[in-house]
C-alpha positions in Angstrom: 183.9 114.4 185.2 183.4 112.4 182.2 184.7 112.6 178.8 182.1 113.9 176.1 181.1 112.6 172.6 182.1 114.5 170.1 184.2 116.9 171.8 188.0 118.0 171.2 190.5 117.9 174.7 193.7 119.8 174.7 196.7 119.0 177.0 197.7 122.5 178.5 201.7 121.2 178.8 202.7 120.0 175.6 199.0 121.2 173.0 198.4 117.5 172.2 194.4 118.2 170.8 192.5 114.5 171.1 189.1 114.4 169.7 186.3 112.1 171.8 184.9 109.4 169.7 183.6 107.2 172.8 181.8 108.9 175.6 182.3 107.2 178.9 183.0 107.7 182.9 186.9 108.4 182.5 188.5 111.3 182.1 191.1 111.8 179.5 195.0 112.3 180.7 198.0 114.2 179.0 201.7 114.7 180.4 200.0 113.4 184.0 197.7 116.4 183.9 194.0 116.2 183.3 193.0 117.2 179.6 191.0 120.4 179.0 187.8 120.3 177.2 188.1 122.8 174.2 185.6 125.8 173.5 183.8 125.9 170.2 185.1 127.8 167.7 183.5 131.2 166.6 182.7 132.0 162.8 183.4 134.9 161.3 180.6 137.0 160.8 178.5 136.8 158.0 178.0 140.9 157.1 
């Protein structure tokens, strides 16, 4: 899997968020665990 432009990583261990500025073909390491690509965040509806 490679990392993605633009999207935030957090380390499941210790919460370390990294945000990608450089997409490429590695993959992004925390605490010797692979980091988790983080969902988007939902907005409050509007009504």
């Amino acid at each position: 899997m490679s990392n993605q432009l633009g999207k935030r990583y957090q380390c499941e261990v210790c919460g370390t968020l990294t945000l990608c500025t450089k997409a490429g073909s590695g993959v992004i390491h925390c605490c010797d665990k692979e980091m988790a690509i983080q969902e988007p965040r939902r907005l409050p509806s509007s009504d």
